[in-house]
N, CA, C and O atoms as a Maestro MAE file, in Angstrom:
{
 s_m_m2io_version
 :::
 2.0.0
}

f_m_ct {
 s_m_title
 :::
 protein
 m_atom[324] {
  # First column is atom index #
  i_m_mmod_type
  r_m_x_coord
  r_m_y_coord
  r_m_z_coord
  i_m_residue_number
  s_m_chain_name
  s_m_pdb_residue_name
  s_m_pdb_atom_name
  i_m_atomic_number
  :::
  1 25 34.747 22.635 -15.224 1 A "UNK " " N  " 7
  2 3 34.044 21.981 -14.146 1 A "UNK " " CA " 6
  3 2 32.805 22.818 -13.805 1 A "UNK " " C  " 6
  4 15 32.875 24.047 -13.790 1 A "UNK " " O  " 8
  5 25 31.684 22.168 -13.534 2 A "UNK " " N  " 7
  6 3 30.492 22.344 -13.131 2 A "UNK " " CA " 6
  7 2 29.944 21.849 -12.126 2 A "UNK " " C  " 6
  8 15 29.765 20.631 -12.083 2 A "UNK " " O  " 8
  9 25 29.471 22.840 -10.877 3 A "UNK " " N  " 7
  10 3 28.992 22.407 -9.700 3 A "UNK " " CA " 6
  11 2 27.680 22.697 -9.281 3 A "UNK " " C  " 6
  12 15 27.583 23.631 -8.486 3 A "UNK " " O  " 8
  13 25 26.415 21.992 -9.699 4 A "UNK " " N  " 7
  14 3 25.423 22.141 -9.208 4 A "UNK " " CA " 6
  15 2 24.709 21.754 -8.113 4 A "UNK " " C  " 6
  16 15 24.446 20.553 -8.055 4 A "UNK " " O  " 8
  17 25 24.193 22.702 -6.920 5 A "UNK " " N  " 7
  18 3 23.447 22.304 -5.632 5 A "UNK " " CA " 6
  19 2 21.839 22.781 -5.788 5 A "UNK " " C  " 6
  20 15 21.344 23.244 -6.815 5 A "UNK " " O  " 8
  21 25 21.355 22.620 -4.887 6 A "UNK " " N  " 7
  22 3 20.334 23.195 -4.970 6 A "UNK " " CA " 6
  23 2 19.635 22.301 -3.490 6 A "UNK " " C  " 6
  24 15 19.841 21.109 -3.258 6 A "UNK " " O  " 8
  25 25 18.781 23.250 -2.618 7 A "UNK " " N  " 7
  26 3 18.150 22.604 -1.409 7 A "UNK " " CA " 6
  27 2 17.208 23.408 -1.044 7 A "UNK " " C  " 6
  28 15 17.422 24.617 -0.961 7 A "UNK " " O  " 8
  29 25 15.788 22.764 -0.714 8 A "UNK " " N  " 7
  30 3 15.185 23.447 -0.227 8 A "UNK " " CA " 6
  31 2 14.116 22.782 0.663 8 A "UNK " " C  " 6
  32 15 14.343 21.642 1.068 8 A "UNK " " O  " 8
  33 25 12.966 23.406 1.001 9 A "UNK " " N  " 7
  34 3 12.166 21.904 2.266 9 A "UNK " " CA " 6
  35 2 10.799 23.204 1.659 9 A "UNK " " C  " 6
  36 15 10.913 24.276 1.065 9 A "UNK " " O  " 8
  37 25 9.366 22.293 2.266 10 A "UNK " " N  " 7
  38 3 8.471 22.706 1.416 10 A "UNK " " CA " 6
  39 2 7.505 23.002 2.715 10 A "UNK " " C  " 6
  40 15 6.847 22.065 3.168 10 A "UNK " " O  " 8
  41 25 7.414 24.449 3.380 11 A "UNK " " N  " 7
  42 3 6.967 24.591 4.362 11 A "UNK " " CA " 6
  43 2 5.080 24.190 4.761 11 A "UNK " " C  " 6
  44 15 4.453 24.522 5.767 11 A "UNK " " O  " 8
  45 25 4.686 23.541 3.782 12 A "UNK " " N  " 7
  46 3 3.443 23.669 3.652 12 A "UNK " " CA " 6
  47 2 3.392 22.205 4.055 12 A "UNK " " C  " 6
  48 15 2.252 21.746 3.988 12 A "UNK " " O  " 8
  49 25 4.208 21.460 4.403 13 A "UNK " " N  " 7
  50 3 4.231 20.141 4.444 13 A "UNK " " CA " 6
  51 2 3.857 19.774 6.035 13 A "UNK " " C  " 6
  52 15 3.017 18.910 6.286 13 A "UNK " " O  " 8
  53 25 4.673 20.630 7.253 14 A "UNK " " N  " 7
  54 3 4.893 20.351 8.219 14 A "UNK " " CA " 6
  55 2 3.328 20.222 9.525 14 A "UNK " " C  " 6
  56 15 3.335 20.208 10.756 14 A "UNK " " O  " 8
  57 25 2.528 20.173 8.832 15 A "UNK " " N  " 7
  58 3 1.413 19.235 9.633 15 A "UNK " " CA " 6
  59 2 0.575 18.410 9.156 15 A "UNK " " C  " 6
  60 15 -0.651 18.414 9.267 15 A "UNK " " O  " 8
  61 25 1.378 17.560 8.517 16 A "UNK " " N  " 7
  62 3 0.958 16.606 8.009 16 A "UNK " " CA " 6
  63 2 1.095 15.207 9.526 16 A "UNK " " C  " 6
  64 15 1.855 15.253 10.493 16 A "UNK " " O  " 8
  65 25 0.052 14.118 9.179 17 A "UNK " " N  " 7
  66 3 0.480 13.173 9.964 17 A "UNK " " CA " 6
  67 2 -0.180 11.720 9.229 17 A "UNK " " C  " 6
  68 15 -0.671 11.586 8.108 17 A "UNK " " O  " 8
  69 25 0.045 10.582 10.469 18 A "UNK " " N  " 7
  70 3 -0.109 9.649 9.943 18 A "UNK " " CA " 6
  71 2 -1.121 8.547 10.514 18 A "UNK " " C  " 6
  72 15 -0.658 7.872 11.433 18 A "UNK " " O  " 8
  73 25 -2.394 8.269 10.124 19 A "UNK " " N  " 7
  74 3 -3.547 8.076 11.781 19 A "UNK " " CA " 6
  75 2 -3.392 6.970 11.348 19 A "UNK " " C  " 6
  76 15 -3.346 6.965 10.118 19 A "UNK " " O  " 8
  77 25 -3.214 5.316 12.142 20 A "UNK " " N  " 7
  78 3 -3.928 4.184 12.275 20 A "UNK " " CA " 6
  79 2 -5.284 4.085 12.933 20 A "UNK " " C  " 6
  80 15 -5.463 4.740 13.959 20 A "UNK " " O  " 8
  81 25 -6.377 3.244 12.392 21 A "UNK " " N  " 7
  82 3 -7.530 3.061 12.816 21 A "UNK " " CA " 6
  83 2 -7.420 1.390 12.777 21 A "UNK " " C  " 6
  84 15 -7.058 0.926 11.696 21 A "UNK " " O  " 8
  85 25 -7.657 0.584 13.698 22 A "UNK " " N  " 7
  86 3 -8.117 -0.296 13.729 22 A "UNK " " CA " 6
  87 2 -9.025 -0.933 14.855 22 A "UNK " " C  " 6
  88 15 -9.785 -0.088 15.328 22 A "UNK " " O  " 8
  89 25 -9.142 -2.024 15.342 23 A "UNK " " N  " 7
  90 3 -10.515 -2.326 16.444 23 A "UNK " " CA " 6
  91 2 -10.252 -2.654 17.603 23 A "UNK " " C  " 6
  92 15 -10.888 -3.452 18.291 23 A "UNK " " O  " 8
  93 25 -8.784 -1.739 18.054 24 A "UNK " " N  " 7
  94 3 -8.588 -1.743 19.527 24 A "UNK " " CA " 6
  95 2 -9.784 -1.430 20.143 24 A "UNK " " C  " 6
  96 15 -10.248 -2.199 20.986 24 A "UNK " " O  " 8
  97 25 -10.598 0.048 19.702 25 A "UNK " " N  " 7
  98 3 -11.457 0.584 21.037 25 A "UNK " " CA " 6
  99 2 -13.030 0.546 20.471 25 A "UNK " " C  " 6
  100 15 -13.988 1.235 20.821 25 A "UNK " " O  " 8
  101 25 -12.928 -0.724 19.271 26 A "UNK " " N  " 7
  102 3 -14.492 -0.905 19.047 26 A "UNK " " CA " 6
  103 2 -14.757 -2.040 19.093 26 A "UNK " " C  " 6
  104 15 -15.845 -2.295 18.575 26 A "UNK " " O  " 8
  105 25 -13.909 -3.378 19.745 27 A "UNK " " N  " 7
  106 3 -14.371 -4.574 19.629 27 A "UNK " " CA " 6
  107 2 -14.959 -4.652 20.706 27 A "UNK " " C  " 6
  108 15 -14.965 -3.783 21.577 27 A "UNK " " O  " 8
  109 25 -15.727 -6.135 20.751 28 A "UNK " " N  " 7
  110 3 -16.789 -6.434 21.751 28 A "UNK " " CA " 6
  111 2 -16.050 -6.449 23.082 28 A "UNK " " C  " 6
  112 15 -16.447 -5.717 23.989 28 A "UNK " " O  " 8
  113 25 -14.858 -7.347 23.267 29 A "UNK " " N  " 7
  114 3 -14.515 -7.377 24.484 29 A "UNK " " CA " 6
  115 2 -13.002 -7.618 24.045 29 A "UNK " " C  " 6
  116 15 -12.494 -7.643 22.924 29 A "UNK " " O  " 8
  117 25 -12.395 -7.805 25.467 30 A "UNK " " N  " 7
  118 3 -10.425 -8.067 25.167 30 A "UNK " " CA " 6
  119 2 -10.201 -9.279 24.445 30 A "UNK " " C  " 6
  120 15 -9.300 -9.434 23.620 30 A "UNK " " O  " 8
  121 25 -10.982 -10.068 24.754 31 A "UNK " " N  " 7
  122 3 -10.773 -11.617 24.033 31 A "UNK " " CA " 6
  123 2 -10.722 -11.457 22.535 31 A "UNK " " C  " 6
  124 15 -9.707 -11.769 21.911 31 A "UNK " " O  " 8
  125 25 -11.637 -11.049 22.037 32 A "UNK " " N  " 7
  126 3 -12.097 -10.901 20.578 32 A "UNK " " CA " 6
  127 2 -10.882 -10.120 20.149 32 A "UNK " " C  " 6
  128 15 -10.529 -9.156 20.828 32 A "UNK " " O  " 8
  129 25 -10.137 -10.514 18.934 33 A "UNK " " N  " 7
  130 3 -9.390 -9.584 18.267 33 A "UNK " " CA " 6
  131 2 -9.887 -9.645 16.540 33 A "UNK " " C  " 6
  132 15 -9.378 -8.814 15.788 33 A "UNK " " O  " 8
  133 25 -10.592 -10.358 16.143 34 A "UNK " " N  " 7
  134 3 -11.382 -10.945 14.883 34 A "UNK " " CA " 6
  135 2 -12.181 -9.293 14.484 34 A "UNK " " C  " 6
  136 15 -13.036 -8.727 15.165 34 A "UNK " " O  " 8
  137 25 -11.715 -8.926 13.488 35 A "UNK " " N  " 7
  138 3 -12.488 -7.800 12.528 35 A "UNK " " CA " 6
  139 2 -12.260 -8.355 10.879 35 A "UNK " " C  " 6
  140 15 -11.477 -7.880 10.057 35 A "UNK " " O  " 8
  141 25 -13.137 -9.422 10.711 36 A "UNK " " N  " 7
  142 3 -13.591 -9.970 9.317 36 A "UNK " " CA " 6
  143 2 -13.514 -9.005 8.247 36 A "UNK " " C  " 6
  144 15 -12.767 -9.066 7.271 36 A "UNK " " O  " 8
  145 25 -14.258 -8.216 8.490 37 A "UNK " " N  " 7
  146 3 -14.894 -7.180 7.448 37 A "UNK " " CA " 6
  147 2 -14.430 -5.922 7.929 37 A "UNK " " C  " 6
  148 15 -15.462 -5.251 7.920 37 A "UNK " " O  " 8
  149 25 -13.703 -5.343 8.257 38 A "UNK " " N  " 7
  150 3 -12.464 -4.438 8.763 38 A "UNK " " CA " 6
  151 2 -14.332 -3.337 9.040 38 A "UNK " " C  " 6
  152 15 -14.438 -2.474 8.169 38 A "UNK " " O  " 8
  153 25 -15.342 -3.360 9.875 39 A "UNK " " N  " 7
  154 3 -16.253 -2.620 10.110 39 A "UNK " " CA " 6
  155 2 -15.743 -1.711 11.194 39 A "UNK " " C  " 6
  156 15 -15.679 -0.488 11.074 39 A "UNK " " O  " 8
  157 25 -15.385 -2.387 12.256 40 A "UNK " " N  " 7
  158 3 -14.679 -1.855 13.295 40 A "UNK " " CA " 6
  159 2 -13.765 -1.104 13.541 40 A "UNK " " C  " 6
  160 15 -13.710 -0.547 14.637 40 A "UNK " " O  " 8
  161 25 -12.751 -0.890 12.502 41 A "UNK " " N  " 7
  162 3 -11.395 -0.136 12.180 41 A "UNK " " CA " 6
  163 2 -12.681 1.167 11.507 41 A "UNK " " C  " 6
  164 15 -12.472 2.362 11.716 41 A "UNK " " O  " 8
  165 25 -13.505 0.860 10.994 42 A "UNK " " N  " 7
  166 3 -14.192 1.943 10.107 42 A "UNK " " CA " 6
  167 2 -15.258 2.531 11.165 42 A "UNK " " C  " 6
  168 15 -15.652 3.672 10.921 42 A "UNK " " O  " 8
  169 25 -15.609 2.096 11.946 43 A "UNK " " N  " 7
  170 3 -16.340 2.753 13.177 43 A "UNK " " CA " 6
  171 2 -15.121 3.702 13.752 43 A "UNK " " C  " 6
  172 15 -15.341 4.913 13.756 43 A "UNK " " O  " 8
  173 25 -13.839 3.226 14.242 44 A "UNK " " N  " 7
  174 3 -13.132 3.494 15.204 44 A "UNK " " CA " 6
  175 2 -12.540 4.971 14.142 44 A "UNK " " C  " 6
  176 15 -11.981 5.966 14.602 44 A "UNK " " O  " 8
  177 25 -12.757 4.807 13.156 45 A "UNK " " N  " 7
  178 3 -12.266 6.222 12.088 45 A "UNK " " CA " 6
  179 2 -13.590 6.800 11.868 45 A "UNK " " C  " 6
  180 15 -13.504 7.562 10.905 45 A "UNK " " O  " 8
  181 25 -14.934 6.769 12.402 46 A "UNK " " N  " 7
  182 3 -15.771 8.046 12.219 46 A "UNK " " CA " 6
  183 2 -15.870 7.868 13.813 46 A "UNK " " C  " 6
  184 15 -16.917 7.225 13.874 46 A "UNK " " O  " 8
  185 25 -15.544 7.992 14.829 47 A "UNK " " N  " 7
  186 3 -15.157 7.821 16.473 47 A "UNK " " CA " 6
  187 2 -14.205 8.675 16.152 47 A "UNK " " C  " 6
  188 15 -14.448 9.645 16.871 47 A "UNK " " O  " 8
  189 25 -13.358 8.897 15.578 48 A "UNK " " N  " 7
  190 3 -12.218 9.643 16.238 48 A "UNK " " CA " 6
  191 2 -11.059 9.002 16.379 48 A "UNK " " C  " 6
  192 15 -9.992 9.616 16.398 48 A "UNK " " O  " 8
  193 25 -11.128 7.931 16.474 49 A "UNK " " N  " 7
  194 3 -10.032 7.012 17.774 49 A "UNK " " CA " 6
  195 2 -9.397 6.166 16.959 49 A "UNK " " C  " 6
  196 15 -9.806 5.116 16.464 49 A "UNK " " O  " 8
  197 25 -8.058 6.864 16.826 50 A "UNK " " N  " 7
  198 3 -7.043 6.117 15.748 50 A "UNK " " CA " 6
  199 2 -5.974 5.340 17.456 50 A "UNK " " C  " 6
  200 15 -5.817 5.611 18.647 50 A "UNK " " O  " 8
  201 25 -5.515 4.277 16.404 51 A "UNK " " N  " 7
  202 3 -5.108 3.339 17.315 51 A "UNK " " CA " 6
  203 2 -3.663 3.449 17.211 51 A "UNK " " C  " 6
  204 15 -3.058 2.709 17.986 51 A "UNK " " O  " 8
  205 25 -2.723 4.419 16.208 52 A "UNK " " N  " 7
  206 3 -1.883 4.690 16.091 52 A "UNK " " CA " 6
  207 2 -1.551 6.194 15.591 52 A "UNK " " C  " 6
  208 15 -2.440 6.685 14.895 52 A "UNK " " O  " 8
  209 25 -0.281 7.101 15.860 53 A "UNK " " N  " 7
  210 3 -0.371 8.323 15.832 53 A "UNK " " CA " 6
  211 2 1.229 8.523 15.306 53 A "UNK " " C  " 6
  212 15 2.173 8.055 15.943 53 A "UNK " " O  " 8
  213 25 1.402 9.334 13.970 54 A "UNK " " N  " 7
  214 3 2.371 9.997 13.639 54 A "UNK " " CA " 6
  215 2 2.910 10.975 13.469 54 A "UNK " " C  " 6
  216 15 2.328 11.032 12.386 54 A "UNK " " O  " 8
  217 25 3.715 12.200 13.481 55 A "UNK " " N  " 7
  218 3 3.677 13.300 12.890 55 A "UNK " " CA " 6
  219 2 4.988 13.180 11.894 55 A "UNK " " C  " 6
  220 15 6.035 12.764 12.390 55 A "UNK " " O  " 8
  221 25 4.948 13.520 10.563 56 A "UNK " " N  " 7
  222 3 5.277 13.007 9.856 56 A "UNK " " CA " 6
  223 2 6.479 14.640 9.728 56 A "UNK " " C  " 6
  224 15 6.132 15.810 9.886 56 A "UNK " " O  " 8
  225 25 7.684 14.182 9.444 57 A "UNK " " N  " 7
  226 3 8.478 15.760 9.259 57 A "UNK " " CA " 6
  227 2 8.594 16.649 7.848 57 A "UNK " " C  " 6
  228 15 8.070 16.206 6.826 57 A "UNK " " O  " 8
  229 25 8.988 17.357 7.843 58 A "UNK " " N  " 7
  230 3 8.195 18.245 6.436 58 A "UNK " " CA " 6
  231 2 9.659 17.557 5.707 58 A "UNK " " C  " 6
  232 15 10.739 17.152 6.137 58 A "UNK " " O  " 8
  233 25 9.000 17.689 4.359 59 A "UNK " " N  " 7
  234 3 9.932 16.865 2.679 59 A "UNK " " CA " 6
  235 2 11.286 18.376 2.778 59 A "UNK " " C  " 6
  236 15 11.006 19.548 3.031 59 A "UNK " " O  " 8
  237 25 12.156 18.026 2.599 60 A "UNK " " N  " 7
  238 3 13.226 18.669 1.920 60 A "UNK " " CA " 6
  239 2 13.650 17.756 1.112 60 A "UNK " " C  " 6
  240 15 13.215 16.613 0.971 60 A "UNK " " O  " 8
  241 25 15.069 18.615 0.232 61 A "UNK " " N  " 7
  242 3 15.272 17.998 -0.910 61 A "UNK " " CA " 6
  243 2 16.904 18.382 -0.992 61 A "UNK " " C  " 6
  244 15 17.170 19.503 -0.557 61 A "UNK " " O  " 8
  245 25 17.813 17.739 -1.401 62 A "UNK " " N  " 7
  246 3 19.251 18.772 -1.475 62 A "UNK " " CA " 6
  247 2 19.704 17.786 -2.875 62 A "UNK " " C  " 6
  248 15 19.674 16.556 -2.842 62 A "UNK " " O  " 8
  249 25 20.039 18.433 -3.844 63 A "UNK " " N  " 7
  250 3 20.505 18.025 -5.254 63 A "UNK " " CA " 6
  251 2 21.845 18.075 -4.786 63 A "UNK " " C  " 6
  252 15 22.178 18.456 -3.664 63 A "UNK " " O  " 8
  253 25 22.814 17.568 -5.935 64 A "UNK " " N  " 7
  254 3 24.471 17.982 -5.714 64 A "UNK " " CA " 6
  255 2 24.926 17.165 -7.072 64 A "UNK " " C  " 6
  256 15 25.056 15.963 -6.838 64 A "UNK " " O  " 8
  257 25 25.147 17.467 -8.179 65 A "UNK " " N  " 7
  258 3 25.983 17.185 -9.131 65 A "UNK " " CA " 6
  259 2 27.014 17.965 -9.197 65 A "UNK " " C  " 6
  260 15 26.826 19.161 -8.974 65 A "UNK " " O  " 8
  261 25 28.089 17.584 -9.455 66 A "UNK " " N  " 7
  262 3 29.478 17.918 -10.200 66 A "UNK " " CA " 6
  263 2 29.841 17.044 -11.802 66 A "UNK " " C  " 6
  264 15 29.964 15.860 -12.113 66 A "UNK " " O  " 8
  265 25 29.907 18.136 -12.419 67 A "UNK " " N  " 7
  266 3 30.475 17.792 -13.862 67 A "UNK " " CA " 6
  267 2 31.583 18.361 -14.456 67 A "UNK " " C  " 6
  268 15 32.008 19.514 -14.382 67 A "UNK " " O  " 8
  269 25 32.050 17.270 -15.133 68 A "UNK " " N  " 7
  270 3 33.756 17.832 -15.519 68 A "UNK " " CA " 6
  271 2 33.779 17.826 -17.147 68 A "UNK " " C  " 6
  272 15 33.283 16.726 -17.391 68 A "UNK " " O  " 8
  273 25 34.079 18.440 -18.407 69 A "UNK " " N  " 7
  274 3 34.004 18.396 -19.135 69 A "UNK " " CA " 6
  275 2 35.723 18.744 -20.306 69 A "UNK " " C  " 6
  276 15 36.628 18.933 -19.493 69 A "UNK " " O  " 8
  277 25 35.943 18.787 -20.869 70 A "UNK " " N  " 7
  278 3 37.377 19.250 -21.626 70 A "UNK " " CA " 6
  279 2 36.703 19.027 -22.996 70 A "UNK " " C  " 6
  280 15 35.845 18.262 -23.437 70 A "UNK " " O  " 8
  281 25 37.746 20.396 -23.648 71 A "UNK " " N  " 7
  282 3 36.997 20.942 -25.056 71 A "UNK " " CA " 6
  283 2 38.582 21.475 -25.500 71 A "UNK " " C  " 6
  284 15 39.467 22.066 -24.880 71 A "UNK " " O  " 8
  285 25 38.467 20.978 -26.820 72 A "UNK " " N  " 7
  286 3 40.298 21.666 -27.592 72 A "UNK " " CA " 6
  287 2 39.674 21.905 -28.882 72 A "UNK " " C  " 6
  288 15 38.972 20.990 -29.312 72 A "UNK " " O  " 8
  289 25 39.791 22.937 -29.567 73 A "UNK " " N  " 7
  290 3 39.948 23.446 -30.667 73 A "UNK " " CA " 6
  291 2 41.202 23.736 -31.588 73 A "UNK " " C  " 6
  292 15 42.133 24.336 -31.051 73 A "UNK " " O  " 8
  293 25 41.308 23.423 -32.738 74 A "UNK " " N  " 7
  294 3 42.144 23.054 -33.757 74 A "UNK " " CA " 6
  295 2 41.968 24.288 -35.000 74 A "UNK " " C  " 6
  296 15 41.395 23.832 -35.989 74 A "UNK " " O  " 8
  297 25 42.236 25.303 -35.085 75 A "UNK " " N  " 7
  298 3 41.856 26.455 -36.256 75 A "UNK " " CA " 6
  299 2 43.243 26.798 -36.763 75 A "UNK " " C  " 6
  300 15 43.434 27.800 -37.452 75 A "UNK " " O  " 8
  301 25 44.433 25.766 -36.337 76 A "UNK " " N  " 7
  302 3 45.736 26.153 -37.554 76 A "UNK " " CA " 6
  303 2 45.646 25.716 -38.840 76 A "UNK " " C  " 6
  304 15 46.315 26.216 -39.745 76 A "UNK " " O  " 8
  305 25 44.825 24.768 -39.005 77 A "UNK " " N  " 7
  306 3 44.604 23.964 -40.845 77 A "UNK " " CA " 6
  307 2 43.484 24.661 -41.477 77 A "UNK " " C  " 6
  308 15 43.093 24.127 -42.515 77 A "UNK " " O  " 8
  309 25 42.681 26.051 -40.994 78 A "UNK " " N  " 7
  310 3 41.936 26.453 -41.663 78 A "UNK " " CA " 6
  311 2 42.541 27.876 -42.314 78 A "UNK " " C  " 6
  312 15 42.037 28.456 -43.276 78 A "UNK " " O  " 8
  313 25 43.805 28.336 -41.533 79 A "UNK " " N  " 7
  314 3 44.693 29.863 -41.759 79 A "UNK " " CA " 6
  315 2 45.189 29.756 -42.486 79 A "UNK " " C  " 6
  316 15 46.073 30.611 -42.429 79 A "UNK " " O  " 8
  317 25 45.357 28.782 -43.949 80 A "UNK " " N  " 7
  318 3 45.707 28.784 -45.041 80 A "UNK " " CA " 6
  319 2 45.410 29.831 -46.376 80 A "UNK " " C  " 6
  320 15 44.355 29.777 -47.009 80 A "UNK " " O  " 8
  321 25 46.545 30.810 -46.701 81 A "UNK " " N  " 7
  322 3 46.501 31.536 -47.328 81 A "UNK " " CA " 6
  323 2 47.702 31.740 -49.138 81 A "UNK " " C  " 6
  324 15 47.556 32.720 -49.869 81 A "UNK " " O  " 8
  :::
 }
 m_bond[323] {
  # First column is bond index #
  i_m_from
  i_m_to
  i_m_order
  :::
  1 1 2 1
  2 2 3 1
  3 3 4 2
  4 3 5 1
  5 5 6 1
  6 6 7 1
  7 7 8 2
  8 7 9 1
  9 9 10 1
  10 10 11 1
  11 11 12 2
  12 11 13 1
  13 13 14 1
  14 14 15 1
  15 15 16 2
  16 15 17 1
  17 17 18 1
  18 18 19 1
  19 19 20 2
  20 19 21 1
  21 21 22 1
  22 22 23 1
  23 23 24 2
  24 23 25 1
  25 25 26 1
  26 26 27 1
  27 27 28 2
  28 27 29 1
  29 29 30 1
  30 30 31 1
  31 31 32 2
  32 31 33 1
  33 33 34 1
  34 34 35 1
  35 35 36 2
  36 35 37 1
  37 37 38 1
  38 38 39 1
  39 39 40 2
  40 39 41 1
  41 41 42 1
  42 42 43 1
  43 43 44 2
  44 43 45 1
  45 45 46 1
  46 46 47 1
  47 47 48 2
  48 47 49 1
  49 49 50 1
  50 50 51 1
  51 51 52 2
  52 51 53 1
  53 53 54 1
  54 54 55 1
  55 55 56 2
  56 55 57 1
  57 57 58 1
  58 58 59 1
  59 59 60 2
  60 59 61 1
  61 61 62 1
  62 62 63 1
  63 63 64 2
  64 63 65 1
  65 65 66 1
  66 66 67 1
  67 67 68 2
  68 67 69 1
  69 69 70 1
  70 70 71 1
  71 71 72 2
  72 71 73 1
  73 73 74 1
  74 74 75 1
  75 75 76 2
  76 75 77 1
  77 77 78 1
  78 78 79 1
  79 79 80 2
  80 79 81 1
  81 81 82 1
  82 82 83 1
  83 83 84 2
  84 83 85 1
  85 85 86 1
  86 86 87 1
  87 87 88 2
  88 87 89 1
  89 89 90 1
  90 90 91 1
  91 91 92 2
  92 91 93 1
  93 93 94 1
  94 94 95 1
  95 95 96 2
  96 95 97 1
  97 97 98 1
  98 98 99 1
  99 99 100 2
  100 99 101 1
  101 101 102 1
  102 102 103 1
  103 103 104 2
  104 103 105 1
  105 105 106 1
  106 106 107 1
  107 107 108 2
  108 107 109 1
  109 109 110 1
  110 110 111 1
  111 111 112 2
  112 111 113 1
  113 113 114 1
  114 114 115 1
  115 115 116 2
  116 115 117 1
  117 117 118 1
  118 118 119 1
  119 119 120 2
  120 119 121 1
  121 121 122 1
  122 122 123 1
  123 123 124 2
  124 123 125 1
  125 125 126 1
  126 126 127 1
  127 127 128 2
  128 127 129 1
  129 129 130 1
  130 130 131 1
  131 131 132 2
  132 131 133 1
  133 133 134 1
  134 134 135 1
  135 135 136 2
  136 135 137 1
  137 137 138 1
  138 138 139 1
  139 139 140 2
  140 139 141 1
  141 141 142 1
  142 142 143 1
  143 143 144 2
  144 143 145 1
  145 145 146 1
  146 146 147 1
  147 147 148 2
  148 147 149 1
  149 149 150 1
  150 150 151 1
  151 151 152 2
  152 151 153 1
  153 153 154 1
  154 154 155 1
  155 155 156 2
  156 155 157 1
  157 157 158 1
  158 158 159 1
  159 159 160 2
  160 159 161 1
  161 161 162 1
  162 162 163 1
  163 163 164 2
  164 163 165 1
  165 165 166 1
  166 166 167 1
  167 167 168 2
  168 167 169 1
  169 169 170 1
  170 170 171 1
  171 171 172 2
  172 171 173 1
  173 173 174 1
  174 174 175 1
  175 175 176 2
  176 175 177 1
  177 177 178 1
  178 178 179 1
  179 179 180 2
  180 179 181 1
  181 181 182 1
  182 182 183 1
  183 183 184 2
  184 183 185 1
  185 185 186 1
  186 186 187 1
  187 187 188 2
  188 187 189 1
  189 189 190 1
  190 190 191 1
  191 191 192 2
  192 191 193 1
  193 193 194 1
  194 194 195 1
  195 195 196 2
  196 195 197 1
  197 197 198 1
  198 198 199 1
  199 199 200 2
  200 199 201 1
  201 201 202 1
  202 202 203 1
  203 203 204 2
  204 203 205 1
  205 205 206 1
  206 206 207 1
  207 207 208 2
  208 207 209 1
  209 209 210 1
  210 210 211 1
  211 211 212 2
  212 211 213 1
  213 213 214 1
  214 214 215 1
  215 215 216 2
  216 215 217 1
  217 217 218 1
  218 218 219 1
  219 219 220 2
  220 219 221 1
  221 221 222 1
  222 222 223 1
  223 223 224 2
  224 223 225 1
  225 225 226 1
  226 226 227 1
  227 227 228 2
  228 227 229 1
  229 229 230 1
  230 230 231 1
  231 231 232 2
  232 231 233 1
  233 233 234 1
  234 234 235 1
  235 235 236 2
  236 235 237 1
  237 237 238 1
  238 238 239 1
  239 239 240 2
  240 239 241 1
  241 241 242 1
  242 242 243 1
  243 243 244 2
  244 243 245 1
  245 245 246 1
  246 246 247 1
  247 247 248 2
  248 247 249 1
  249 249 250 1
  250 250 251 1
  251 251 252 2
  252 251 253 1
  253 253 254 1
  254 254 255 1
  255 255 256 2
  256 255 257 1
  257 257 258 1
  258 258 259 1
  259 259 260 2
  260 259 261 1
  261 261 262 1
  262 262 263 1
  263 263 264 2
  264 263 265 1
  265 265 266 1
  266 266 267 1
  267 267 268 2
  268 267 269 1
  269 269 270 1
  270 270 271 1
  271 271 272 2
  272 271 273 1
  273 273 274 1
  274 274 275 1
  275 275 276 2
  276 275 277 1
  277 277 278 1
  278 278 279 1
  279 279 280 2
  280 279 281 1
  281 281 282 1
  282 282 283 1
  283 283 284 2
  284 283 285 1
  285 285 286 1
  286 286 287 1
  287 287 288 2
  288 287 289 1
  289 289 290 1
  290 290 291 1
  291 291 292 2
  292 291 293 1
  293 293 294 1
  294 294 295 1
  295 295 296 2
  296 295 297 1
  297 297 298 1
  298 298 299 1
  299 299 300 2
  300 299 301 1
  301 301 302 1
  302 302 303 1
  303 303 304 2
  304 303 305 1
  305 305 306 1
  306 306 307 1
  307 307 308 2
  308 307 309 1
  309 309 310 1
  310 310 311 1
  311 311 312 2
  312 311 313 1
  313 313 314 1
  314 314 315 1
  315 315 316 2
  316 315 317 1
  317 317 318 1
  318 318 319 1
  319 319 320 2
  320 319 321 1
  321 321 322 1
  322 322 323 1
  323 323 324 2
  :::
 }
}
């Protein structure tokens, strides 16, 4: 029998995030929700002003196999003398 684990997390990960931009805070007025040509989502991302906010948690990883194997050897029909 064979028991393989293995786990680890990848510290370089943990400020990572996740920005939405769209034309909450660049359309003309409240009425208007119409961005045709997605210009407005692309204003509102050189603005700064993402319309949604994530922080995303750092990647780990945890493996786990188990393997079972059986092996018989036979060397009485070769002790022939």
């Amino acid at each position: 029998m064979r028991i393989y684990r293995e786990d680890d997390n990848f510290k370089s990960n943990n400020q990572t995030g996740q920005f939405s931009f769209d034309n909450t805070y660049t359309r003309a007025g409240s009425a208007s929700t119409a961005d045709n040509t997605g210009l407005q989502a692309f204003a509102a991302f050189l603005l700064g002003y993402p319309s949604t906010m994530a922080i995303v948690r750092a990647a780990d990883y945890s493996e786990y196999s188990k393997t079972w194997g059986f092996f018989a050897q036979d060397d009485f029909g070769s002790a022939r003398n």
